[in-house]
C-alpha positions as CSV (number, residue, x, y, z in Angstrom):
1,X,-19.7,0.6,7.0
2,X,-16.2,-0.8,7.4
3,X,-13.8,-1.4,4.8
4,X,-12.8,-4.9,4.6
5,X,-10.8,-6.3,2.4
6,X,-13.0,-8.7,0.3
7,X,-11.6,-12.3,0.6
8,X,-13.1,-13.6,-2.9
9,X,-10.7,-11.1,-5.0
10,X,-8.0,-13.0,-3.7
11,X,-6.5,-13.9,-7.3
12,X,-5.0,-16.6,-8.4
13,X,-3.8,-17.6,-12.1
14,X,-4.7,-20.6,-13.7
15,X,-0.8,-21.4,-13.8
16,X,-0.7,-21.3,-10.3
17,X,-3.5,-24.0,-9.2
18,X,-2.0,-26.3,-12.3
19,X,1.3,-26.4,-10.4
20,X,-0.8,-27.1,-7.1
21,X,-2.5,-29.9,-8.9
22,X,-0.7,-33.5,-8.5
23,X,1.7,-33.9,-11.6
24,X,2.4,-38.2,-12.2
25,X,6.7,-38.0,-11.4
26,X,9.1,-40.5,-13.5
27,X,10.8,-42.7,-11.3
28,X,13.8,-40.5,-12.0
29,X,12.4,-37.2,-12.0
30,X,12.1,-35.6,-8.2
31,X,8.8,-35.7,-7.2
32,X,8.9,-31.8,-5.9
33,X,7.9,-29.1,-8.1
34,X,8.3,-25.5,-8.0
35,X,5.0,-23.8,-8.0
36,X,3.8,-20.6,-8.8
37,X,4.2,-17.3,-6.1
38,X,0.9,-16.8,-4.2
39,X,-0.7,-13.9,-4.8
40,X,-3.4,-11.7,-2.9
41,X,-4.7,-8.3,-2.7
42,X,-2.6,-5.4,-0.6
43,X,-4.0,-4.4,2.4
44,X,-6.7,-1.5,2.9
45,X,-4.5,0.8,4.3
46,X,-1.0,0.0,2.2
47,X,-3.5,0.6,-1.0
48,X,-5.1,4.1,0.9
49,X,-1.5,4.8,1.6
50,X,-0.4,4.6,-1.8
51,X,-3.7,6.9,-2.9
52,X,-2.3,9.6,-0.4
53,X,0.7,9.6,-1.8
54,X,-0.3,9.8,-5.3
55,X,-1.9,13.0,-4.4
56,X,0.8,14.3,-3.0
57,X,2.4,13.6,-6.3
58,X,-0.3,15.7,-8.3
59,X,0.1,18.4,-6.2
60,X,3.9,18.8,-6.5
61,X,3.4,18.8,-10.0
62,X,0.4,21.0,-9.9
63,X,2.8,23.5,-8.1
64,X,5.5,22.5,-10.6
65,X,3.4,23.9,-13.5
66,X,1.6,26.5,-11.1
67,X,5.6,28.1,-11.1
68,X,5.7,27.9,-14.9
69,X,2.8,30.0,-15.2
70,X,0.9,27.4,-16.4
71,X,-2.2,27.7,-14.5
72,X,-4.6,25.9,-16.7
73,X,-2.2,22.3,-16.1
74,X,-1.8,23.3,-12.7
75,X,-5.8,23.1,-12.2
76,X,-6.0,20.0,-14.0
77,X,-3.5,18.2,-11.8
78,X,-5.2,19.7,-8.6
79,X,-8.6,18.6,-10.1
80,X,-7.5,15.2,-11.7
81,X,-8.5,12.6,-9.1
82,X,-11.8,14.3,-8.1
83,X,-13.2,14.8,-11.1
84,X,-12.1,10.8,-12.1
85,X,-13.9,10.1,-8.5
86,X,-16.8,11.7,-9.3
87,X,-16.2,14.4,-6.0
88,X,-17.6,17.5,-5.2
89,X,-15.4,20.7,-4.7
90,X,-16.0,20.4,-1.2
91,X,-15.8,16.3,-1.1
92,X,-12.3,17.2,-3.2
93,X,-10.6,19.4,-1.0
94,X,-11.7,17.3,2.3
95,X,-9.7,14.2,0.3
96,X,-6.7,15.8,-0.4
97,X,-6.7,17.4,3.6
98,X,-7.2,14.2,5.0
99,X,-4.5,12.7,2.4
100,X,-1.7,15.6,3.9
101,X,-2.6,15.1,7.1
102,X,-2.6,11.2,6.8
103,X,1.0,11.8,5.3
104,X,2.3,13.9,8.2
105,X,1.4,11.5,10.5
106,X,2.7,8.6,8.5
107,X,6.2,10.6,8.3
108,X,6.2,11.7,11.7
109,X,5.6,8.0,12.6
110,X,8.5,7.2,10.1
111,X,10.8,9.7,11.8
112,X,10.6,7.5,15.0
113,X,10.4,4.2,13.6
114,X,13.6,5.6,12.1
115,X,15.5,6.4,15.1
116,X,14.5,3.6,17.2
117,X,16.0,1.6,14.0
118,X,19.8,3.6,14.1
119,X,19.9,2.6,18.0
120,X,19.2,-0.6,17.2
121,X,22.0,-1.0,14.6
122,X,24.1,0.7,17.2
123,X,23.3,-1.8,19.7
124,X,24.5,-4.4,17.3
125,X,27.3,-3.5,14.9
126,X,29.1,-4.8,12.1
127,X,26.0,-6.6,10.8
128,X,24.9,-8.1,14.0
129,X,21.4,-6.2,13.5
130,X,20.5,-8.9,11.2
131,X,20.6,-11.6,13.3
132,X,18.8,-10.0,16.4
133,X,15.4,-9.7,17.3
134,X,14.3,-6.3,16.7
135,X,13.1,-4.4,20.2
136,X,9.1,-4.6,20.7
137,X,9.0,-0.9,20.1
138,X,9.3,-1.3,16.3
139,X,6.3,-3.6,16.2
140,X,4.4,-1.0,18.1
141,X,5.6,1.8,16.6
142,X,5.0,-0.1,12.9
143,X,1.3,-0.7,14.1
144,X,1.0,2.6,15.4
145,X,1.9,4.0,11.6
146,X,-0.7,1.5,10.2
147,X,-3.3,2.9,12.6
148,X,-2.8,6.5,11.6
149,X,-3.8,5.5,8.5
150,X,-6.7,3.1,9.3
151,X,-8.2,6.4,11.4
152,X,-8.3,8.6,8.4
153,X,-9.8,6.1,6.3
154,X,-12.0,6.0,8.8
155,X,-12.5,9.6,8.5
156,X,-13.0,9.9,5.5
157,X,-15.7,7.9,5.4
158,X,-17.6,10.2,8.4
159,X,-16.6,13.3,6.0
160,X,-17.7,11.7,2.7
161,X,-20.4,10.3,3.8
162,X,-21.6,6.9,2.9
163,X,-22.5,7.9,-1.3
164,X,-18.6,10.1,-1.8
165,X,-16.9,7.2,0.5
166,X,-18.2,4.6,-1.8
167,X,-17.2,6.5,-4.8
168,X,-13.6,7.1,-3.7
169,X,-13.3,3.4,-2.4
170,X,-14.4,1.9,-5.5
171,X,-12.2,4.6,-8.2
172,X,-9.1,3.0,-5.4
173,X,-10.3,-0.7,-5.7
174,X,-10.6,-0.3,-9.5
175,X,-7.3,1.5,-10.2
176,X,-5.0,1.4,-7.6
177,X,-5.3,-2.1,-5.9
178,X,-2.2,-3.9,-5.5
179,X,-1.3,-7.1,-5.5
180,X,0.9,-8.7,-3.5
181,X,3.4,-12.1,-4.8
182,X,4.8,-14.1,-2.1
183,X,7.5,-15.6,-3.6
184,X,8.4,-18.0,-1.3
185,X,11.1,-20.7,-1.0
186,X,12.1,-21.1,-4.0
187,X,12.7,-17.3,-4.8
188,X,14.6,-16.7,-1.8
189,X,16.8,-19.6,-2.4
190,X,17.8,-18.0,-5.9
191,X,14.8,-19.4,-7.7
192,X,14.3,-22.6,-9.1
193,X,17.5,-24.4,-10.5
């Protein structure tokens, strides 16, 4: 099936709803309170991203110790995330393709998202940039990125199948899940005074 992002992990402290809940103000005291940053789950594909490029850190140092002679630590780093998974060799290697691929892709992407990013800046110097709307292309090119990595989710679970998919998406929903904290108005006015 499709991986959704299940909307009952959103997760909220218990600090958070008490500052959401009415609080009787003094007649001196301001009657705004700050209230804790909302928080919620990353994204599918930001969290897949990160995944991909956590492999691409175990090989580097797989290849790292590979150079040292060290071919015993060089295995284990290569092997790491499968074994944890609970992969097959062949489910294992199909992982860490898609994952380099994915990562070309997403830097390739990058690259243009990049450039359309320096003309822009060029088009409004001395700071003007920031005030600007950024061209259309950006947004297209930014949902283009997200995409690349949406299909090879998507392909992994063809290649997987349905039992290896489920084992890799719930080793990534159990350890590498993030959570995102919207700050909001306080924070980006400095915090709360």
């Amino acid at each position: 099936g499709a991986i959704q992002q299940d909307p009952n992990h959103t997760s909220t402290t218990s600090a958070s709803m008490a500052s959401l809940a009415p609080h009787p103000a003094a007649e001196d005291e301001p009657t705004a309170r700050p209230t804790a940053p909302a928080k919620r789950l990353a994204l599918v594909w930001v969290t897949y991203s990160f995944f991909f490029s956590h492999l691409d850190s175990l090989e580097r140092a797989a290849e790292e110790e590979e150079a040292r002679g060290n071919l015993q630590a060089a295995s284990d780093w290569r092997n790491h995330e499968q074994l944890a998974i609970g992969l097959d060799e062949r489910q294992g290697a199909l992982l860490k393709e898609v994952a380099a691929e994915c990562l070309a892709a997403v830097e390739a992407k990058d690259e243009e998202i990049q450039k359309v990013l320096e003309a822009f800046r060029e088009q409004h110097p001395d700071g003007a940039h920031l005030q600007a709307h950024p061209p259309l292309e950006l947004k297209v090119l930014w949902q283009q990125r997200i995409s690349v990595i949406e299909r090879q989710i998507g392909r992994l679970q063809s290649l997987l199948g349905d039992e290896g998919f489920h084992k890799l998406d719930s080793y990534i929903r159990a350890n590498f899940v993030g959570v995102v904290v919207e700050l909001g108005q306080d924070a980006a006015e400095g915090g709360v005074r």
